[in-house]
C-alpha angles and dihedrals in degrees: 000000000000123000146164112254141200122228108159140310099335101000113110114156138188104229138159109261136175111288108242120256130203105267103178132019097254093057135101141195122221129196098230111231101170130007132163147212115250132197094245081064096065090064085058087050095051100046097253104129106059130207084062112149131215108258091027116149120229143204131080098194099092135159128152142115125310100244095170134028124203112226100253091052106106090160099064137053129190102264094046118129105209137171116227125229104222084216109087111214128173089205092217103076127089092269101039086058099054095049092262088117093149080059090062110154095197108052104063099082078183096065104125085059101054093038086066081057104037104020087239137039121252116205114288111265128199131259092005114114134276092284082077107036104300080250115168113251134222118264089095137089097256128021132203116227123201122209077002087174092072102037119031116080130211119240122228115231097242104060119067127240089252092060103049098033094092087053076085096068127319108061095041086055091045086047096055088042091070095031093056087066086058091220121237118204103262100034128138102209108199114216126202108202128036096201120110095299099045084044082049086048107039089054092047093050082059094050094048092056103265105157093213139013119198105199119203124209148112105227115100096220099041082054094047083048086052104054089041091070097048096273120139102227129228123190101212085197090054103028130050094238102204085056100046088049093049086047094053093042098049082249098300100107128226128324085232137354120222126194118206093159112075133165099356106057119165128253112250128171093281108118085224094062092046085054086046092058088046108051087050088046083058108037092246089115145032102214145010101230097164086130090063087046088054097050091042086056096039098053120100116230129288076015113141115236111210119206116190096132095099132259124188100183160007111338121221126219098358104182097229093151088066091042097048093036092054082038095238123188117228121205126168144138140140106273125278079215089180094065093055102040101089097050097043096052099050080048083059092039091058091045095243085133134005102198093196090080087092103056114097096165134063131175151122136281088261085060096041090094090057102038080055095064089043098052086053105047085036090228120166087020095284116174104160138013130209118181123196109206 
């Protein structure tokens, strides 16, 4: 079959590969119909995650048919068109029981390597290095899918692959995002990035009640995106951002901070996020988390600051004394994507939300090199890519 590969910073490739076979009775193989690049990809393109490995598939936005069934899988059928959570959960561990299933105990066969980094394993994802599983991703024609009788749902006929693929990621993230400030009629929820997740976001802190969103970013048609969907825009390169959002808020802060951004923040004109870029460019640091700085700062007290844009290391320079002293709440993980699924589809099923209004790119897994480079240097104002193998 035909996949996307990786091969080192910035070389991503389309080459034949070994079709996946059923490896244990609970799994399943889908014939990928649509899958996506995300911006935690884009760690992966630039050499950010480490323990990646030359040949590797990527992708973790997956959705297809169900074209094989491994013995043990009572829950799907050959024919099925299904979308796959990139969270893989075995639905039986503590965590799993009680909807962390990002937390899966089970799924990360690579365990013992990432608990020397962060002191304990997440669920093993696709498509996302040998720290979580070494899994193939996605952006291929067939997929493998491990414990396939917890994660993979069903869609529903009426709704088209463009509108349920980011089921898969990106629109349950944004979701908890906003669900993590716990909206109170009447909040301005400030947003940093404007890419896929902080679109996802901005939209579900509408539809959980927030009065106002404040969106924060730099690229023209992110921010046009933005407005579009009821946000009030920021330029971080034009505005200080700190004092705007003071100014808009009577000098409170936001309600609650999300960052959608992460460990490749760009470099503005903050002496913090030029040091940022220096101490990584030198091996003297592991992110460039200034925009967490930023929402810690611009949150007003007892606020909620929401972290869903991804980290993979120490942070430097971290203001706690501001958060403990305001009495801020943190809250933060990689998306138990299982436990939202049912309710965000019937949300699009009742056209509440259509979460293919941010994609601006389509191609095939021969263009997928390119549309990477594009999607990274944001070139063509392009916001969001789905490929269709």
């Amino acid at each position: 079959m035909r996949a996307l590969t990786w091969h080192g910073k910035h070389d991503i490739r389309c080459e034949s590969v070994a079709d996946p076979q059923i490896q244990d009775g609970r799994d399943a193989i889908i014939k990928v119909t649509a899958c996506a690049i995300c911006g935690s990809d884009l760690h992966l393109y630039d050499g950010v995650m480490p323990s990646m490995e030359s040949g590797d598939i990527m992708g973790h936005e997956t959705m297809g048919e169900v074209v094989e069934v491994g013995k043990d899988n009572g829950k799907l059928k050959v024919g099925d068109r299904v979308v796959v959570p990139f969270t893989i959960s075995c639905g039986e561990c503590f965590f799993c029981k009680r909807g962390f299933f990002s937390g899966c105990e089970r799924s990360n066969p690579d365990r013992s390597k990432v608990t020397k980094l962060w002191g304990n394993s997440p669920a093993g994802l696709f498509g996302y290095s040998h720290l979580l599983g070494g899994y193939s991703g996605g952006q291929a024609e067939y997929l493998r899918v491990p414990y396939a009788d917890v994660g993979p749902v069903k869609v529903p006929e009426d709704l088209s692959d463009e509108q349920v693929l980011f089921l898969s990621d990106i629109f349950p993230t944004g979701y908890m995002a906003a669900e993590f400030c716990n909206i109170q009629p009447g909040d301005t929820i400030a947003i940093w990035g404007c890419g896929p997740v902080g679109q996802m976001a901005i939209r579900s802190a509408f539809l959980l009640g927030a009065e106002r969103v404040i969106a924060i970013d730099t690229v023209p048609e992110r921010l046009s995106l933005a407005k579009s969907g009821g946000a009030e825009t920021l330029d971080f390169l034009k505005e200080d951002i700190y004092d705007r959002i003071m100014e808009m808020t009577s000098g409170r802060g936001a309600d609650s901070c999300i960052d959608a951004v992460g460990t490749e923040a760009n470099a503005s004109a903050s002496w913090d996020s030029r040091m940022d870029r220096i101490k990584v460019a030198t091996f003297m640091g592991t992110d460039r988390p200034h925009v967490l700085r930023q929402a810690i700062h611009c949150c007003r007290n007892f606020g909620t600051v929401s972290i869903v844009g991804v980290y993979g290391g120490f942070l430097d320079k971290i203001p706690m004394g501001s958060a403990i002293n305001r009495g801020l709440t943190f809250k933060m993980a990689q998306t138990p994507v299982q436990r939202y699924l049912p309710l965000l589809m019937e949300r699009i099923r009742k056209g509440e939300i259509d979460p293919s209004f941010v994609i601006t790119h389509r191609g095939t897994l021969e263009d997928g090199p390119d549309l990477y480079k594009m999607f990274r240097d944001k070139e063509d104002g392009c916001v969001k890519v789905v490929l269709k193998p």
